[in-house]
N, C-alpha and C positions, 0 to 999 in steps of 0.2 A: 590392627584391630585387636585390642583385647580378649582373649576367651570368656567369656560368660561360665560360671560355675550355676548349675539349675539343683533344687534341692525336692524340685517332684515333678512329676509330671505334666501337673494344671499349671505349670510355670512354664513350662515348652509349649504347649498347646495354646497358652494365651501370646506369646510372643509368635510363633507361628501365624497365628488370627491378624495379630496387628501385621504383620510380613505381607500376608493374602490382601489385608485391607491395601497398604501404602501399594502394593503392585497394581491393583486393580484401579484405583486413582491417578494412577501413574498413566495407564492402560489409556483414562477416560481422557485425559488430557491430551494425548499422543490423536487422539481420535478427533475431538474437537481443534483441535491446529492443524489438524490436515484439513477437516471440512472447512475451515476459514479458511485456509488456503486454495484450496479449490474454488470457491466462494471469489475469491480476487484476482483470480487467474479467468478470467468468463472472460470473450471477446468484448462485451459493452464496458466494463470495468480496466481493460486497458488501451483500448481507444478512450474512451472519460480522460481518462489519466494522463496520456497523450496531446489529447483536443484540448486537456487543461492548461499543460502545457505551455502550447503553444499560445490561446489564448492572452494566457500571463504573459508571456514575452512579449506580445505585440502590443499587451495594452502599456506595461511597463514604458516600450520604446517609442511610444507613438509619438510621445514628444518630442522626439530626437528628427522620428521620420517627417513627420508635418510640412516643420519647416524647409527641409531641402527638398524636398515637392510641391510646395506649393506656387513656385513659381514655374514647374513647368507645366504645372496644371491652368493656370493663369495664361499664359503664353498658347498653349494649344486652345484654352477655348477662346482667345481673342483671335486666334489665325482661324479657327475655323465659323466665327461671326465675317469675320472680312470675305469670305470663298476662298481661301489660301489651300 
């Protein structure tokens, strides 16, 4: 980093201001990411996330599952029409 040469003192005083400002900003953002953080971290928000999940999966695979069940779905309710 380069040295700054300052030629008075309203010239340190203002770059200090902007220093205080960009910390303080810095500050507020470190603040707001933790409380969204928190905010996603809640039990209902990772069960959601979870249930969605899974959800998705079974709806994705349902096509897959159907048909290799469907016939023992078929078969059990025709045994159980006869008294079997």
């Amino acid at each position: 980093m380069e040295v700054k040469k300052y030629s008075s003192y309203a010239e340190i005083e203002k770059d200090l201001e902007i220093l205080k400002l960009q910390k303080e900003i810095n500050y507020q953002k470190l603040v707001l990411s933790l409380q969204k953080t928190k905010e996603s971290i809640t039990p209902e928000n990772v069960l959601g996330g979870i249930f969605s999940s899974f959800k998705d999966y079974i709806s994705n695979s349902y096509g897959s599952i159907l048909p290799s069940i469907l016939p023992f779905i078929i078969n059990w309710f025709l045994n159980k029409k006869r008294g079997n």
